[in-house]
PAKOLNU-254347 format. One record per residue (C-alpha): residue number from 1; x, y, z. Coordinates in Angstrom, 3 decimals. Example, Ala and Ser with C-alpha at 12.3 -4.5 7.8 and 13.67 -1.06 7.14 Angstrom:
2
> n/x/y/z
> 1/12.300/-4.500/7.800
> 2/13.670/-1.060/7.140
This chain:
246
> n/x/y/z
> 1/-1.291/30.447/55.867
> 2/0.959/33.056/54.421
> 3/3.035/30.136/52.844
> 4/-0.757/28.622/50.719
> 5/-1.216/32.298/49.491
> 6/2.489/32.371/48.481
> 7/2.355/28.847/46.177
> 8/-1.077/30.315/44.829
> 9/0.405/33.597/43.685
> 10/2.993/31.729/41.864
> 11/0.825/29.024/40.721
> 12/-1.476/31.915/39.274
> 13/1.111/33.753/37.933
> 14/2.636/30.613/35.860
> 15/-1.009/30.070/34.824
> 16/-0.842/33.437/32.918
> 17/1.706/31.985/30.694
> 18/-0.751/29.945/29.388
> 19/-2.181/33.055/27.362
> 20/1.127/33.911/25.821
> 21/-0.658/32.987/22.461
> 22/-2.973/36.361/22.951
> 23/-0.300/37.772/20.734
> 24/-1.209/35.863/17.998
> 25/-4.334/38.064/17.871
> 26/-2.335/40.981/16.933
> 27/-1.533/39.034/13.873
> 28/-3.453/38.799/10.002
> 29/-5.359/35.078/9.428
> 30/-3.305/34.822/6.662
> 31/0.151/35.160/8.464
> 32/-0.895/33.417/11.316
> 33/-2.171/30.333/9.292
> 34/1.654/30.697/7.302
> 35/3.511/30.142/10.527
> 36/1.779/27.416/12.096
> 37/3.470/24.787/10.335
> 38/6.680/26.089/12.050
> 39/4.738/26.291/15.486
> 40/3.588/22.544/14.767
> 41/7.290/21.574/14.721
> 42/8.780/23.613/17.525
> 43/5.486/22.054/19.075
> 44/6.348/18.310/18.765
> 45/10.219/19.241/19.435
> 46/9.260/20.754/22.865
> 47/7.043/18.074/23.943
> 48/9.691/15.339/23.282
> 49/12.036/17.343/24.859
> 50/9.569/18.073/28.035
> 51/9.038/14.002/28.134
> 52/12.500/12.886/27.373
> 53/14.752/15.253/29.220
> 54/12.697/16.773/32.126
> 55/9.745/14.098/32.887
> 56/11.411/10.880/32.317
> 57/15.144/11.810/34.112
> 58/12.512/13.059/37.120
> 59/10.678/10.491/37.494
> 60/13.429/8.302/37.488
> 61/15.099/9.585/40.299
> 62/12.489/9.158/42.376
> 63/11.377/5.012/41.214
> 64/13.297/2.211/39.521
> 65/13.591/2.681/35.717
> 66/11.800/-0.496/35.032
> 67/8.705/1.618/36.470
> 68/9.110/4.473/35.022
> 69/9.229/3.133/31.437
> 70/6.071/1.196/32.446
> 71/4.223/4.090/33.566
> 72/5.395/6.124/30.267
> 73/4.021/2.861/27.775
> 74/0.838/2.666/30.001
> 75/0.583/6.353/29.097
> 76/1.183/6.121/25.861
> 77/-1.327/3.475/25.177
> 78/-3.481/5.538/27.299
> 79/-3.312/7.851/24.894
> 80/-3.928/6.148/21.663
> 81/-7.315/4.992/23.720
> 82/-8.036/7.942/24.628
> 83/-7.457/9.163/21.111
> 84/-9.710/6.540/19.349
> 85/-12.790/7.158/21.885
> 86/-12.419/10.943/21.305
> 87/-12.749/10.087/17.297
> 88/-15.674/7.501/18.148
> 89/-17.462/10.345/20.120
> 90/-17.041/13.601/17.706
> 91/-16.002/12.435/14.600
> 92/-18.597/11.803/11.649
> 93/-17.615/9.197/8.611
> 94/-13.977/10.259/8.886
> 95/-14.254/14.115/9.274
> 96/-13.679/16.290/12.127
> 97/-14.488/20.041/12.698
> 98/-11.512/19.996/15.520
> 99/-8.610/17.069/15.352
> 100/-8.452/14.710/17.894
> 101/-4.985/15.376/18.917
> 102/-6.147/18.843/19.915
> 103/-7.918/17.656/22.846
> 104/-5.153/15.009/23.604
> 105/-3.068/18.247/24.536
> 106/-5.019/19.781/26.226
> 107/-5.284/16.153/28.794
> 108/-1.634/15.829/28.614
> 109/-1.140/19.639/29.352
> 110/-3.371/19.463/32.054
> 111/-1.577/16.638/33.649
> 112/1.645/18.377/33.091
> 113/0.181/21.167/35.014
> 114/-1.109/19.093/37.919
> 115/2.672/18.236/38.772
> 116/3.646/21.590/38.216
> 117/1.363/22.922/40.589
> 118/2.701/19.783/42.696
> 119/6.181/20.876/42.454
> 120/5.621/24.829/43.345
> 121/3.872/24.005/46.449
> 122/6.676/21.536/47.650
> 123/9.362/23.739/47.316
> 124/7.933/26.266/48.778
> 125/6.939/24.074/51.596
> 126/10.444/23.599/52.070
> 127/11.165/27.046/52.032
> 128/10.331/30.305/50.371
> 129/13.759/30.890/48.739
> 130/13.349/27.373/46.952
> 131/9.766/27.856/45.907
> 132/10.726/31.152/44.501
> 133/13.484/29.702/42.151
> 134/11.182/27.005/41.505
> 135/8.042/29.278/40.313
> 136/10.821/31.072/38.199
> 137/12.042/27.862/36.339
> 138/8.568/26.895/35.633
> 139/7.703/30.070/33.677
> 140/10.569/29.900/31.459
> 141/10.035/26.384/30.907
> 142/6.418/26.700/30.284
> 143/6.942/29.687/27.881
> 144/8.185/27.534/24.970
> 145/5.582/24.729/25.874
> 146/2.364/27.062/26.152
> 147/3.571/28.680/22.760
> 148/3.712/24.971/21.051
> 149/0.776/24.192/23.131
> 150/-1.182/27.118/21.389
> 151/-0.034/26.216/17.992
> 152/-1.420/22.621/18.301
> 153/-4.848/24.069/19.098
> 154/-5.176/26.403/16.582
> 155/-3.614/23.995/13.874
> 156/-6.080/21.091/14.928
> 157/-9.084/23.094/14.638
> 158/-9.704/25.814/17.290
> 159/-10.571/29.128/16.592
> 160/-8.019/31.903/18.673
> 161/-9.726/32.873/21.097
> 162/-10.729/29.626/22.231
> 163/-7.015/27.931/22.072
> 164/-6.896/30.638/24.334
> 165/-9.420/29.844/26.784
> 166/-9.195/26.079/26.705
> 167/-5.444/26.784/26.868
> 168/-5.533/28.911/29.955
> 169/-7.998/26.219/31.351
> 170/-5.945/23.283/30.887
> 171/-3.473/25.372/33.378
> 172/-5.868/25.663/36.065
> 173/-5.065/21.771/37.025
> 174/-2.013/23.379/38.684
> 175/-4.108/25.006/41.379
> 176/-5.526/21.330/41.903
> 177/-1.999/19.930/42.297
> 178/-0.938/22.843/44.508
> 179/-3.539/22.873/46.955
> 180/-3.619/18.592/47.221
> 181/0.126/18.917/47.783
> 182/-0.164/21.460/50.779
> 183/-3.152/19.690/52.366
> 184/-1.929/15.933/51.633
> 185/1.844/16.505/50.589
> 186/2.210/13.001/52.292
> 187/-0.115/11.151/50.375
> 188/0.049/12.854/46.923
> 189/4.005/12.492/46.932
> 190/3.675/8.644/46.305
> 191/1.777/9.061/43.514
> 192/4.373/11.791/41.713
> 193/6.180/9.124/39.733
> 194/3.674/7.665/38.096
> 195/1.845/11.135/37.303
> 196/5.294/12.353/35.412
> 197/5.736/8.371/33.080
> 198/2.237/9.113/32.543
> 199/2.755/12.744/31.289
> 200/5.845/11.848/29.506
> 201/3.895/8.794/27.698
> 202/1.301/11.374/26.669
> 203/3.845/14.113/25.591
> 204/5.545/11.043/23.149
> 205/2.280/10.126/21.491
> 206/1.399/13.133/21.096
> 207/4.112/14.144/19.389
> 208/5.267/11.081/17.392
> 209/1.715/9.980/16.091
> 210/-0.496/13.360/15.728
> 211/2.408/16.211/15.315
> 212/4.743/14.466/13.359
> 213/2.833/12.737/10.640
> 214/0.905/15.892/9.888
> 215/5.027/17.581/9.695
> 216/5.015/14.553/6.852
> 217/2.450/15.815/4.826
> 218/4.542/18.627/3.860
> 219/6.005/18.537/0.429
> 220/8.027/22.134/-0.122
> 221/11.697/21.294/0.424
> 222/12.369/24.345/2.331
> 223/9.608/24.397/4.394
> 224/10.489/21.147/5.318
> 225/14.117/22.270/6.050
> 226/12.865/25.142/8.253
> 227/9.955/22.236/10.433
> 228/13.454/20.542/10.533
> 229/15.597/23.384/12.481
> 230/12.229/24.126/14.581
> 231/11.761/20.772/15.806
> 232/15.271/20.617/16.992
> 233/14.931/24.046/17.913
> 234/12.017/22.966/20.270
> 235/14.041/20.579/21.701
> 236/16.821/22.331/22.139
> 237/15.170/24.963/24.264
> 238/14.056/22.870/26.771
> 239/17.445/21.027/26.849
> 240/18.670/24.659/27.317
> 241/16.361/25.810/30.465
> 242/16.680/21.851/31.837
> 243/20.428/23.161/32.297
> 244/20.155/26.189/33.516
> 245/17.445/25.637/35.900
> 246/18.940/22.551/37.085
């Protein structure tokens, strides 16, 4: 028993991360809405990063490549269906209070969260050392991601405070994926794989048809220059903590 309240203190306490963006209310509209086309970019650089260098390699060590890359196209197409019923459903003769792409990250997050959840209470299932390290590398990964993560909702339409709370939300999958793993670690384990192509496919659309098109639209040469550094700067990052954390 002590072990389940250990991988839900850590679960919890990566959850909190999610409301890193609570900073943001310290900060003027005006500023806020001047550095959000620099949060965009970091945004889509950390997601492709997340689903190129973290989700995909992962995956693939634990299934043939040839599924993996299935599982990442089904998600991706997924995605754009996903995407399309979202804008059938709330979206009025071409206009939309909040963009669809908002609530695409908050279904990717939340599946990103579900393995995360997954992964904390395996490790520490193997022992309490592991899980530790483990909890730790998920905050500083998720640090980058939730920041991004808060951008996109604010940028496609969300008012602060609820990026925020749908934000922090989204997170609370992990709990799901922590307590299925403890209870049914056997049965849940199988299905890993596909849950991290599927992730990574979501994390790619996301990025290449919502983020990046809208990092198009820009027209100022040096704000274009400084979308340029973020995105690789988002990518970067999580390269960076991939390393370390290894």
């Amino acid at each position: 028993m002590h072990i389940l309240i250990a991988i839900l203190v850590s679960v919890f306490i990566v959850s909190i991360i999610s409301l890193i963006g609570i900073f943001s209310l310290m900060l003027r509209e005006g500023l806020l809405k001047r550095i959000l086309f620099i949060l965009i970019a970091f945004a889509a650089g950390a997601l492709l990063g997340a689903a190129f260098l973290d989700l995909i390699p992962e995956a693939m060590e634990k299934s043939p490549s040839a599924n993996v890359f299935g599982y990442a196209l089904f998600g991706i197409l997924s995605f754009f269906v996903l995407e399309r019923f979202i804008f059938w459903r709330h979206c009025h003769d071409g206009k939309c209070d909040v963009h669809t792409f908002s609530y695409l990250n908050l279904i990717g997050d939340g599946v990103h969260n579900f393995i995360d959840g997954m992964v904390i209470a395996a490790a520490f299932l193997t022992n309490v050392p592991l899980g530790v390290v483990t909890t730790i590398a998920i905050i500083f990964h998720e640090i980058p991601q939730e920041i991004g993560d808060f951008g996109i909702l604010v940028y496609g339409g969300f008012s602060r405070f609820k990026a925020l709370l749908f934000n922090f939300l989204s997170s609370l999958t992990a709990f799901i994926g922590a307590i299925s793993t403890y209870f049914f670690s056997s049965y849940i384990e199988s299905s890993l794989t596909f849950l991290l192509a599927l992730a990574a496919g979501g994390f790619i659309y996301i990025a290449t048809a919502d983020l990046m098109p809208e990092l198009q639209k820009e027209a100022d040469l040096r704000k274009s220059v400084v979308q340029l550094f973020s995105l690789i700067a988002g990518i970067l990052l999580l390269w960076a903590l991939i390393l370390f954390f290894e």
